[in-house]
Rosetta silent file (secondary structure, phi, psi, omega in degrees, C-alpha in Angstrom):
SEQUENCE: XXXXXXXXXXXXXXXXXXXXXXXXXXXXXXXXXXXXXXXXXXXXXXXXXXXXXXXXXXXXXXXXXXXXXXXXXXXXXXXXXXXXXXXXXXXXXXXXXXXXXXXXXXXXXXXXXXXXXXXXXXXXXXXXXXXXXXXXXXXXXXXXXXXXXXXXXXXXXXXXXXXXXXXXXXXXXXXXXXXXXXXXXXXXXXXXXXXXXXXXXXXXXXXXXXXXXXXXXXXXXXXXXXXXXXXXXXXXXX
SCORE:     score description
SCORE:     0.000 S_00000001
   1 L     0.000  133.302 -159.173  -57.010  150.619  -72.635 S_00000001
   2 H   -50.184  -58.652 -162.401  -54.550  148.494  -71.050 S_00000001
   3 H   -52.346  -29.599 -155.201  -51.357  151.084  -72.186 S_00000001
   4 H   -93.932   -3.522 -172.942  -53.106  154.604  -71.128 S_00000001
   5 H   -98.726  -10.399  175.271  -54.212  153.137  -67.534 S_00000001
   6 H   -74.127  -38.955  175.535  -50.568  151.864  -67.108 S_00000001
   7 H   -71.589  -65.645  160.089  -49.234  155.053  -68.101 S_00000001
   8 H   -60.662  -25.130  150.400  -51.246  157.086  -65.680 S_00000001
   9 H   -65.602  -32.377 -178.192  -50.217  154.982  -62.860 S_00000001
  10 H   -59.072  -44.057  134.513  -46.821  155.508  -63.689 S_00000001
  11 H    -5.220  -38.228 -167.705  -47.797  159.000  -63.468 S_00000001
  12 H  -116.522  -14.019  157.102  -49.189  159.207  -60.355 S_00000001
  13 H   -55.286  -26.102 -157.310  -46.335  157.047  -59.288 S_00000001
  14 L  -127.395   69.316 -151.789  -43.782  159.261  -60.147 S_00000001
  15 L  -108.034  101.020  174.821  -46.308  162.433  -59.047 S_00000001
  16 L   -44.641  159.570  168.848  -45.508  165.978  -60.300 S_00000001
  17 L   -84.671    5.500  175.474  -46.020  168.642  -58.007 S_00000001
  18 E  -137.726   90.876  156.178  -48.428  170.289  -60.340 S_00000001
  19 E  -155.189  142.415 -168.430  -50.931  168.984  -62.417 S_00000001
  20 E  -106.377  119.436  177.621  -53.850  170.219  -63.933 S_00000001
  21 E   -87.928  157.382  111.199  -56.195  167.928  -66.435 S_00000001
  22 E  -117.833  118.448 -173.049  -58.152  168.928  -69.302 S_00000001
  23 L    74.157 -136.123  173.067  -59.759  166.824  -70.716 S_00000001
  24 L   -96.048   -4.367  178.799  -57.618  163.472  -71.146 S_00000001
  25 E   -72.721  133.194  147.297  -54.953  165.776  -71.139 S_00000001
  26 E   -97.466  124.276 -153.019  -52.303  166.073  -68.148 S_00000001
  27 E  -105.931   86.228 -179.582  -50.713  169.158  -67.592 S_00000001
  28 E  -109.186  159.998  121.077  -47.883  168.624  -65.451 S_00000001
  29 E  -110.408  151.889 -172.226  -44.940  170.764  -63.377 S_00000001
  30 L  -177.225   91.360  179.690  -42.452  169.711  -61.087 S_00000001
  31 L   -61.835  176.662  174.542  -38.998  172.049  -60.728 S_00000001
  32 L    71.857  -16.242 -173.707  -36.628  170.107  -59.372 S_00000001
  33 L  -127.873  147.735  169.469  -37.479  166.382  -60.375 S_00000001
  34 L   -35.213  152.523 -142.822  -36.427  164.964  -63.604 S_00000001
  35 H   -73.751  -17.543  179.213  -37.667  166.209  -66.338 S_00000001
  36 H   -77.401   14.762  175.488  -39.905  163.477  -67.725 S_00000001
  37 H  -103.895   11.016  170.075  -42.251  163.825  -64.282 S_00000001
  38 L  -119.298   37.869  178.144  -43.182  167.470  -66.045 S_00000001
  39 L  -112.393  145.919 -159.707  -44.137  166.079  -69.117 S_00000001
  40 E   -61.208  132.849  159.192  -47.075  166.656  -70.835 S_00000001
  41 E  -103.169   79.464  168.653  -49.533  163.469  -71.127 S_00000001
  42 L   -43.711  110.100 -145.752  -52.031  163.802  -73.926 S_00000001
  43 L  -131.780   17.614  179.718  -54.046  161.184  -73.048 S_00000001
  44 L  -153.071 -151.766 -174.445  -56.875  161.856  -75.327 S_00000001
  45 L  -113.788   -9.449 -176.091  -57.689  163.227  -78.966 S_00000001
  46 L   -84.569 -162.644  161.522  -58.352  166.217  -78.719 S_00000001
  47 L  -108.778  126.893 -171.062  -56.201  169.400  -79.468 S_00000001
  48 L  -143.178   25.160 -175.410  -54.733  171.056  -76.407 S_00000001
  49 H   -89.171  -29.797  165.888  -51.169  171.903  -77.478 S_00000001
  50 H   -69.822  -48.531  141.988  -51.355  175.328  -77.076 S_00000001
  51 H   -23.540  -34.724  165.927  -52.855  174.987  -73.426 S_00000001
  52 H   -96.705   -2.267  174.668  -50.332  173.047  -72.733 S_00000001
  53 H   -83.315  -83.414  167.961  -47.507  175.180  -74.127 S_00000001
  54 H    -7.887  -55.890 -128.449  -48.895  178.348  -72.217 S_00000001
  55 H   -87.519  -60.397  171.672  -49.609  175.834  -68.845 S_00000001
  56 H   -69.188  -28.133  145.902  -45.356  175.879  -69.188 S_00000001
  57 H  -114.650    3.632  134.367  -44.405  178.241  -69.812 S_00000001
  58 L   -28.409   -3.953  157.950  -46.183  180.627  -67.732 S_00000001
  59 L  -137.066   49.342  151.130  -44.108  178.505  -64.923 S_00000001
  60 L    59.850   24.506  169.878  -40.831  178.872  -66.843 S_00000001
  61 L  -118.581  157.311 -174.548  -40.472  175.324  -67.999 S_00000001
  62 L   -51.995  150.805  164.821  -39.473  173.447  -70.766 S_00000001
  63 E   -93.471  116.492  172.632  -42.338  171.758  -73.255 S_00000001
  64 E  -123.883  165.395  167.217  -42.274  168.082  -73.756 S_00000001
  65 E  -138.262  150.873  164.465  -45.402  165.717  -74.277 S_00000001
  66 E   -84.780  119.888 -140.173  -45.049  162.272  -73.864 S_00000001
  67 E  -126.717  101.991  170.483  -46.167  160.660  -77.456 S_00000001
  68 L  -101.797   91.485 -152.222  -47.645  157.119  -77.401 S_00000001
  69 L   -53.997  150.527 -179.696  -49.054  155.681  -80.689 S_00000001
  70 L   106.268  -48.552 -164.894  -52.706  154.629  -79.568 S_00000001
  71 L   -92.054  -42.386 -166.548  -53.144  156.859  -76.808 S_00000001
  72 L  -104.552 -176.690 -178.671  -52.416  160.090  -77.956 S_00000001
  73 L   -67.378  155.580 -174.727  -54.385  161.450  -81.508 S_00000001
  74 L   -70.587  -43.622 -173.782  -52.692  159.698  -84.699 S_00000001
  75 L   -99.059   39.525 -162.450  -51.078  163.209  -85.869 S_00000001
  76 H   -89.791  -80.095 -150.157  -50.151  164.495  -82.547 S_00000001
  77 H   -53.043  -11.597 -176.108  -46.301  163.859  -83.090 S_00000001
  78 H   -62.224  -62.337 -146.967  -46.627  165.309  -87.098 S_00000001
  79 H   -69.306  -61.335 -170.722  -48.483  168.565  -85.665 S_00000001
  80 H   -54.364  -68.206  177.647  -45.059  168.690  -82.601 S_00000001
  81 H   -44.567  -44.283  159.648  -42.527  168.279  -85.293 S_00000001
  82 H   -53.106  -49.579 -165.137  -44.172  170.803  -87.745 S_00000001
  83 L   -91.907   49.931 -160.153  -44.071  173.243  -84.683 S_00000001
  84 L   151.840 -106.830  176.996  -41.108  172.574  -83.792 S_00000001
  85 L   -71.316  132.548  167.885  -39.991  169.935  -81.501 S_00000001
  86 E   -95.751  145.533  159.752  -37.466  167.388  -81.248 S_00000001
  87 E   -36.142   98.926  177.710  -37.462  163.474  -81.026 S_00000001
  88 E  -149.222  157.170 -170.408  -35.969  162.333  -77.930 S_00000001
  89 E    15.404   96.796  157.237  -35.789  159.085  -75.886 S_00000001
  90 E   -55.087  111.553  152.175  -37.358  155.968  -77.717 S_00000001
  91 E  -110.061  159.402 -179.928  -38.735  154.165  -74.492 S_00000001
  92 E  -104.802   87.063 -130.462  -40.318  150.637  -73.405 S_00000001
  93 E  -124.055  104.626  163.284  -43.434  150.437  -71.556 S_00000001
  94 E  -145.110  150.529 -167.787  -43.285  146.150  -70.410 S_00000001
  95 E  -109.528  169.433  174.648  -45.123  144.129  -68.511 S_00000001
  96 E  -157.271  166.652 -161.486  -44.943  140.895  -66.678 S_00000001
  97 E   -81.518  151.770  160.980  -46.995  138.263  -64.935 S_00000001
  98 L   -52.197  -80.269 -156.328  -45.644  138.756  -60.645 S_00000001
  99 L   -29.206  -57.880  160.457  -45.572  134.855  -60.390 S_00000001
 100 H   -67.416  -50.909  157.621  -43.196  134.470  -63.236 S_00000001
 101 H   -31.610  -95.752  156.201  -40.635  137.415  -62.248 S_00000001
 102 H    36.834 -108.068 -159.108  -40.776  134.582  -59.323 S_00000001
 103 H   -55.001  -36.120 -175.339  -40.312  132.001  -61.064 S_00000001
 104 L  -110.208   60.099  167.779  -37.383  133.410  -63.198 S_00000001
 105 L  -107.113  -24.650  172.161  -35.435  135.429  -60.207 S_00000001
 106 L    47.031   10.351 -153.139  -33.055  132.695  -59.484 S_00000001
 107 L  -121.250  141.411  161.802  -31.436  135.508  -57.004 S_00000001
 108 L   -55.479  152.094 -156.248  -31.151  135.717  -52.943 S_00000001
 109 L  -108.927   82.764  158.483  -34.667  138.051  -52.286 S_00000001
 110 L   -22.365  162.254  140.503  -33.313  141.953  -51.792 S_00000001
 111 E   -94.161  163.386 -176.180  -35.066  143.583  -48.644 S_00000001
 112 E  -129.349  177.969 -171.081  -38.001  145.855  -48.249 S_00000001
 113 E  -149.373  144.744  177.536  -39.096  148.601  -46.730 S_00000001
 114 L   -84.913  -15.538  175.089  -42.139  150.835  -46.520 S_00000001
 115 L  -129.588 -176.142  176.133  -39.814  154.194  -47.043 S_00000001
 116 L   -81.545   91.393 -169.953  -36.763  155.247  -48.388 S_00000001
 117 L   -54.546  145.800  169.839  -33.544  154.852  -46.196 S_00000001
 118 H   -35.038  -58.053 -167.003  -30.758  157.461  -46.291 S_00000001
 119 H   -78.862  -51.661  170.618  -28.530  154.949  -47.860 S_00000001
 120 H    -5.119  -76.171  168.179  -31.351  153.865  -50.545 S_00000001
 121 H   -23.196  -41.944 -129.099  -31.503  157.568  -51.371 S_00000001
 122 H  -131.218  -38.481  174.935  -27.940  157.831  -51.796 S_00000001
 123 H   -71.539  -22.107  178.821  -27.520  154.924  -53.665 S_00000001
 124 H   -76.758  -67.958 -159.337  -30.308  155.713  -56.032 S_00000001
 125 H   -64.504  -28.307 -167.833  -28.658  159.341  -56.518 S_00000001
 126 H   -64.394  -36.497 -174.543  -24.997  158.047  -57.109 S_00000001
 127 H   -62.472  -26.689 -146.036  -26.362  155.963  -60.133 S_00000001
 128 H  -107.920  -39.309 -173.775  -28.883  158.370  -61.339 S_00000001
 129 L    81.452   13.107  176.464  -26.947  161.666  -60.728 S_00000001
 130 L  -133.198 -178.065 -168.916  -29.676  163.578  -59.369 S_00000001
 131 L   -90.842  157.171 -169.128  -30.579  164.872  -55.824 S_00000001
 132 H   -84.896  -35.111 -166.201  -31.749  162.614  -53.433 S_00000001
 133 H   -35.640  -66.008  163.094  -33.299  165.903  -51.497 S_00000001
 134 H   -27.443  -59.214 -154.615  -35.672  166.302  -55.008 S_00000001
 135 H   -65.857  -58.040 -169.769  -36.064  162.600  -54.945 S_00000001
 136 H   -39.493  -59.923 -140.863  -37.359  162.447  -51.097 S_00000001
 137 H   -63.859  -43.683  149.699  -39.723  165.420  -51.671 S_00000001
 138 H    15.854  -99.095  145.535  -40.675  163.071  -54.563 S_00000001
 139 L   -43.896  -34.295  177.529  -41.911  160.667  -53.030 S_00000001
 140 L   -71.801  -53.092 -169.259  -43.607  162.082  -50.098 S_00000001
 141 L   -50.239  -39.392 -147.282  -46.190  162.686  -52.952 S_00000001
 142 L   -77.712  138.530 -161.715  -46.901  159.133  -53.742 S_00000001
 143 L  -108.856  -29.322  160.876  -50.168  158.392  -52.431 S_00000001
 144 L   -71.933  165.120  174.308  -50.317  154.505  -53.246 S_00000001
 145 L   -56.984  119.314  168.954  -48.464  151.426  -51.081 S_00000001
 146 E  -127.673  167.603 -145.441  -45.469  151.396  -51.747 S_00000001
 147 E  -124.522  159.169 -165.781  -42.324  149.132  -51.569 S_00000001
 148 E  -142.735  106.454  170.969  -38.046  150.227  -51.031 S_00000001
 149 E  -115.101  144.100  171.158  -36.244  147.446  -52.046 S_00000001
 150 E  -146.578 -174.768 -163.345  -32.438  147.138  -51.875 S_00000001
 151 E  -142.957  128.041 -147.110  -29.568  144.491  -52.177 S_00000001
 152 E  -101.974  141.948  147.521  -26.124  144.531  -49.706 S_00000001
 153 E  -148.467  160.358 -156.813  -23.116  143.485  -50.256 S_00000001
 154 L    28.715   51.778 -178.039  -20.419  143.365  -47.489 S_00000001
 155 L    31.487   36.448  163.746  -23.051  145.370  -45.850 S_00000001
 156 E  -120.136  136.425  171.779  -23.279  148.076  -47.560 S_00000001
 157 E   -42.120  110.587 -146.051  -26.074  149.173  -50.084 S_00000001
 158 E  -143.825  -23.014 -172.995  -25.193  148.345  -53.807 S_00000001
 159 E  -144.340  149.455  178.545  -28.359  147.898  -55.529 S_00000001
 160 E  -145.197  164.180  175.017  -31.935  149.655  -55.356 S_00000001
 161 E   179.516  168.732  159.664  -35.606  150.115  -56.992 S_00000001
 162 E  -140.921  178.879 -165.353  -39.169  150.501  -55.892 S_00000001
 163 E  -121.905  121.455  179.378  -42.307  149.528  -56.223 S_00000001
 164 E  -165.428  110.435 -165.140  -45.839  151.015  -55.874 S_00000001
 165 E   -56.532  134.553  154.164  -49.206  148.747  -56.029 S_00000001
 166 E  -175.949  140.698  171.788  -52.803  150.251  -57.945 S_00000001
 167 L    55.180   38.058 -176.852  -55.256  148.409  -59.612 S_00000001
 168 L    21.675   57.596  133.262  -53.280  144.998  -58.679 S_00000001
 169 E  -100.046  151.833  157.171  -50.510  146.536  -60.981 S_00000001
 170 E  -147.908  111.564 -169.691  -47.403  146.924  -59.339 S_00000001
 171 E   -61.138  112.576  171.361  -45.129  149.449  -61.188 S_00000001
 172 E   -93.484  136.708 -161.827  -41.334  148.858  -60.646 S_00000001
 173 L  -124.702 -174.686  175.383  -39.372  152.703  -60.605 S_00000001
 174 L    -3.983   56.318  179.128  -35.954  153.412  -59.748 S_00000001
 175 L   -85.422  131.477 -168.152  -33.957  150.686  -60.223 S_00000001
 176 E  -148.411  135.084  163.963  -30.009  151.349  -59.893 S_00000001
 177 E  -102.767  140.757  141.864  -26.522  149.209  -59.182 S_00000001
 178 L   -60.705  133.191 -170.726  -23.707  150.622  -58.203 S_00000001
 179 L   -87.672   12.596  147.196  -21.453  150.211  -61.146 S_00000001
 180 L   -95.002   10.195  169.612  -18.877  147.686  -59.191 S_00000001
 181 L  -121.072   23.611  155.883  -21.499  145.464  -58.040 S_00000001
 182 L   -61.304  117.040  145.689  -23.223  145.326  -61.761 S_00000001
 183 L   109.232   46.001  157.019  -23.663  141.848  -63.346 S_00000001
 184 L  -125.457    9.283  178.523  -23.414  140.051  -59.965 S_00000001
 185 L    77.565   40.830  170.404  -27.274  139.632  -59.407 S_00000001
 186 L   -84.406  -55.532  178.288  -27.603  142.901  -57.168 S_00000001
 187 H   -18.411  -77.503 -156.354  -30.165  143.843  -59.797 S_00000001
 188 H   -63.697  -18.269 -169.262  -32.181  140.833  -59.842 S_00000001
 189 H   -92.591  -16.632  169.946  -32.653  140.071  -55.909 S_00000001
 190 H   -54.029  -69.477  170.312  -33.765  143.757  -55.803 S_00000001
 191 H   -42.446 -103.680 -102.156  -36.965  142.551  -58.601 S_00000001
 192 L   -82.344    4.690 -175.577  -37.486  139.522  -56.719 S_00000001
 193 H   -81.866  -70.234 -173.292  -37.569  141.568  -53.278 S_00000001
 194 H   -51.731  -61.868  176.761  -40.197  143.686  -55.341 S_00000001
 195 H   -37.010  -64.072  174.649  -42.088  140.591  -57.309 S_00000001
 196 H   -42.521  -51.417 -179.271  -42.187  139.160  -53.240 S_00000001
 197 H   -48.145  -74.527 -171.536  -43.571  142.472  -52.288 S_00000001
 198 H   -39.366  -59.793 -144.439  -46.284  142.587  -55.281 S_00000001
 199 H   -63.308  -49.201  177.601  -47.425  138.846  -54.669 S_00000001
 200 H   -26.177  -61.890  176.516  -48.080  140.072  -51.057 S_00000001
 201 L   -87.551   29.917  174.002  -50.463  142.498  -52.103 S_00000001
 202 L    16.412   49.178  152.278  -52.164  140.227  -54.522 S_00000001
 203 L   -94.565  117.416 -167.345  -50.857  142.320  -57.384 S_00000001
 204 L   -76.325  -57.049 -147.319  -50.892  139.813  -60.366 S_00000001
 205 E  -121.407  111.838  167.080  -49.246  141.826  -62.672 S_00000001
 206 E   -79.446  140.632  178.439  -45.687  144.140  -63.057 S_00000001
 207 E  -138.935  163.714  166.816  -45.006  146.692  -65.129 S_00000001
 208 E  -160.879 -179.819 -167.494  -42.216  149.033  -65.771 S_00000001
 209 L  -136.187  146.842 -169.466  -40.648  151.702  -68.469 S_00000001
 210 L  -139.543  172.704  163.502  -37.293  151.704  -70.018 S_00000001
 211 E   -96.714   92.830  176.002  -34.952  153.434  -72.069 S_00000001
 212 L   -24.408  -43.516 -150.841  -34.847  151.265  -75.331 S_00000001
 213 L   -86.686    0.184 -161.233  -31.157  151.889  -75.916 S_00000001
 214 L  -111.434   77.570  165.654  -30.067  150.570  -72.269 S_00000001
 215 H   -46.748  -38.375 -169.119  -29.440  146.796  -73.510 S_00000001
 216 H   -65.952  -46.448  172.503  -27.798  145.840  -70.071 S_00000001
 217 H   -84.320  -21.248 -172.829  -31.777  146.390  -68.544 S_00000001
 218 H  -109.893   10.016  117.743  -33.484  145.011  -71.202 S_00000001
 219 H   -24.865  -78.996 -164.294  -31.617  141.955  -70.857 S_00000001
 220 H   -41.829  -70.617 -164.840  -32.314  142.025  -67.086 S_00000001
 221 H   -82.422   -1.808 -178.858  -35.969  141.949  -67.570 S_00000001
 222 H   -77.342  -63.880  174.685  -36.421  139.966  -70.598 S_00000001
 223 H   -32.182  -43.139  179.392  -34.776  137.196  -68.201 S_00000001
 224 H   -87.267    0.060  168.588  -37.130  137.961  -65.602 S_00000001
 225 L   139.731  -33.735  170.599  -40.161  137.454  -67.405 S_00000001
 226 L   -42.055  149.285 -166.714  -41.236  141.047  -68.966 S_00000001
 227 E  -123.361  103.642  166.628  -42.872  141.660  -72.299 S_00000001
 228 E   -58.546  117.874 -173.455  -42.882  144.786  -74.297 S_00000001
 229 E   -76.018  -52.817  175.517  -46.483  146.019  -74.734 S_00000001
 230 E   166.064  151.944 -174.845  -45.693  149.388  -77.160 S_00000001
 231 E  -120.156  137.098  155.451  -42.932  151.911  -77.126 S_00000001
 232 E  -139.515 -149.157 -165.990  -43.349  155.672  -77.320 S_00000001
 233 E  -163.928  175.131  165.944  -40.734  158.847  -76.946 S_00000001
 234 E   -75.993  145.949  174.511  -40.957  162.348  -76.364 S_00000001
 235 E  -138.097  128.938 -158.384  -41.285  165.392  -78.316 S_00000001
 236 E  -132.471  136.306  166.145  -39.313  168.268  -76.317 S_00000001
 237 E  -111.578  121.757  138.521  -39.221  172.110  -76.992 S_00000001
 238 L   -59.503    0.000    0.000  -37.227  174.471  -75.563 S_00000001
């Protein structure tokens, strides 16, 4: 299934420092990194919520599972809400062809990089609000090619994202503007720096995850060519 192998790349893009399967299930931890790279991924039908409640908190972390209609069992989120858990961040798992991203970038072509520059890092944290330190360690993890794209103006670093190639997917991650260089096409030459990257690597196909509610990005990529696919959210315990 298209959605659950897209989801575990994103997954291993974004690659907890802990994780343990059972079954279709992913068990993740990862102190220090945002919280949705420790979130649970049911990825199958069975029941495993109490394995996975135990797998966290025996390392002192919060429970969330990530809840995807299709992917995960049909009463999965009924069963979390009975026990429990709240509803949090409706997200947007969309894809796009590389060629069109292309075709619709209309933008000067960001630069790339194979790692993450100090100022990347730093531009990525001012937007995001988390440590770049966290981020680096992050990263280090990621075991596919991956791409650092960013976008200058008056030669300084204003806009960032990345990139990281499997299964001629290529998963776009951490995209951020500074918020005085927003809605001047720092965004967009960052994708087409990335789109350039993917084509490279005869990756056909982009994909990335959103935050429904963040209109200003889903603009962005509905211009560049992206499609929503299926949305799912979270179910989070303290």
């Amino acid at each position: 299934m298209l959605v659950k192998t897209l989801q575990e790349c994103a997954a291993r893009a974004q690659p907890a420092a802990l994780v343990e399967e059972a079954g279709g299930w992913w068990l993740r931890h990862s102190p220090g990194d945002a919280w949705w790279v420790g979130s649970v991924l049911p990825h199958d039908r069975e029941d495993r919520v109490e394995l996975a409640e135990s797998f966290c908190t025996e390392r002192g972390s919060d429970v969330r599972f990530q809840i995807t209609p299709g992917v995960c069992a049909d009463d999965l989120d009924d069963r979390l809400c009975d026990r429990g858990y709240e509803r949090s961040h409706d997200m947007s798992l969309q894809i796009a062809s590389t060629a069109d991203v292309l075709r619709q970038a209309h933008a000067d072509v960001g630069e790339v990089s194979t790692r993450p520059t100090d100022e990347w890092l730093a531009a990525w944290a001012t937007v995001s609000r988390r440590d770049a330190g966290a981020e680096r360690d992050l990263l280090s993890r990621v075991e596919h090619p991956s791409a650092y794209a960013h976008a200058e103006v008056d030669g300084r670093v204003v806009a960032v994202g990345r990139a990281v190639d499997e299964q001629g997917w290529a998963g776009v991650f951490g995209m951020a503007t500074l918020p005085h260089a927003r809605g001047q096409g720092a965004a967009r030459s960052v994708l087409a720096a990335l789109a350039t990257w993917a084509a490279s690597r005869e990756a056909s196909h982009m994909y990335l995850q959103m935050v429904k509610s963040n209109l200003s990005a889903f603009r962005l990529y509905e211009r560049s060519g992206f499609r929503e696919v299926c949305t799912y959210h979270y179910r989070i315990r303290a």
